[in-house]
N, C-alpha and C positions, 0 to 999 in steps of 0.2 A: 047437787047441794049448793046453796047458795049464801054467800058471804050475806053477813047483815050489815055492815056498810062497806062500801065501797069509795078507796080511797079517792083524794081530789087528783084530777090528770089521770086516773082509768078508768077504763070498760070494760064492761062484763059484757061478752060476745061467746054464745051455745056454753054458759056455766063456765068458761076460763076468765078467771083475770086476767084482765092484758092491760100493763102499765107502759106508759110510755115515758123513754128518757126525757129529762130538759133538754134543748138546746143546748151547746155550747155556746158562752156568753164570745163575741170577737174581740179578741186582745186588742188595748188599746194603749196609749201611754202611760195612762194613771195606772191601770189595773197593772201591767210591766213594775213599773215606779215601787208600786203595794207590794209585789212580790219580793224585789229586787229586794226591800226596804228588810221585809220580813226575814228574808232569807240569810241578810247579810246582819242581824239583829243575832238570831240564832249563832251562825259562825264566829260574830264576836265573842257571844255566852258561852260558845263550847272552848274557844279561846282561849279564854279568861280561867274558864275551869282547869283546864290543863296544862296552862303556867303556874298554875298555882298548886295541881300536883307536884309537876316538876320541880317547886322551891320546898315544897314539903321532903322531896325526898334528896335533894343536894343538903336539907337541915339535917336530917337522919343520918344521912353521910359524915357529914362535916361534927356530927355530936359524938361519933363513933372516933377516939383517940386509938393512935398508934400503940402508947404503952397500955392500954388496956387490952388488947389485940397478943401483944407479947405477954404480958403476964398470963393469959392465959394457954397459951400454944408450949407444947412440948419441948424441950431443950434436947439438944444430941445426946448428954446425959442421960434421959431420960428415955431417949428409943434406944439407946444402950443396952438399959437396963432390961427393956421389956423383949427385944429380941433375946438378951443371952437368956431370960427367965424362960422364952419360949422353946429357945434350942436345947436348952439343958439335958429335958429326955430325951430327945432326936441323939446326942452328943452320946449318953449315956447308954444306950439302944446298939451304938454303933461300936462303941469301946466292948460293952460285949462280943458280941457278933466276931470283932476281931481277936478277942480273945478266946473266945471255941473255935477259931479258925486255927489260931497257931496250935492250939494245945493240937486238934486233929490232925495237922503236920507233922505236928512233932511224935506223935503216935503210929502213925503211918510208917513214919520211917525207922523205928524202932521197934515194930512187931513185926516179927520176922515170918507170921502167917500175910502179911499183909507185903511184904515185898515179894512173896513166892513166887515164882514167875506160871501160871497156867498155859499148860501146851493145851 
């Protein structure tokens, strides 16, 4: 199968395209200079960008007040509250518990099928 045109710089040899690269042009000072020029164009712009992030977010910072910070943050008061609200039934779970322990002590020791000694 045969291409209907055939690019400039290739050959068509047994139906393959066969392109061939350019040359490599030979650096010289100007084309150095072009680059050099290019390159350090760019690293200014990327520069330039990223100071200017940077004041953006030292503005963020600096708009962000202390006492607004505090007004909204938790007071010892306050995790006071919310722990003993949390312990209350752990507390209350437990004051049971201790008290079916004593009464079963104190049962224990007063039923005299329960002090029997088993040979």
């Amino acid at each position: 199968m045969r291409p209907k045109r055939v690019p400039l710089g290739s050959t068509l040899r047994r139906g393959i395209l066969i392109t061939k690269k350019p040359r490599a042009q030979p650096a010289t000072l100007d084309s150095l200079a072009k680059l050099i020029k290019k390159t350090s164009a760019s690293a200014d712009k990327n520069f330039t960008a990223l100071a200017q992030e940077i004041a953006d977010i030292k503005g963020d910072i600096g708009a962000i007040k202390v006492a607004d910070i505090k007004s909204t943050m938790a007071t010892k008061a306050d995790v006071h509250a919310i722990v003993r609200g949390e312990l209350a039934p752990i507390r209350a779970e437990l004051n049971r518990s201790a008290t079916t322990s004593t009464v079963s002590r104190r049962n224990s020791r007063t039923s005299p099928a329960l002090r029997k000694e088993i040979d």
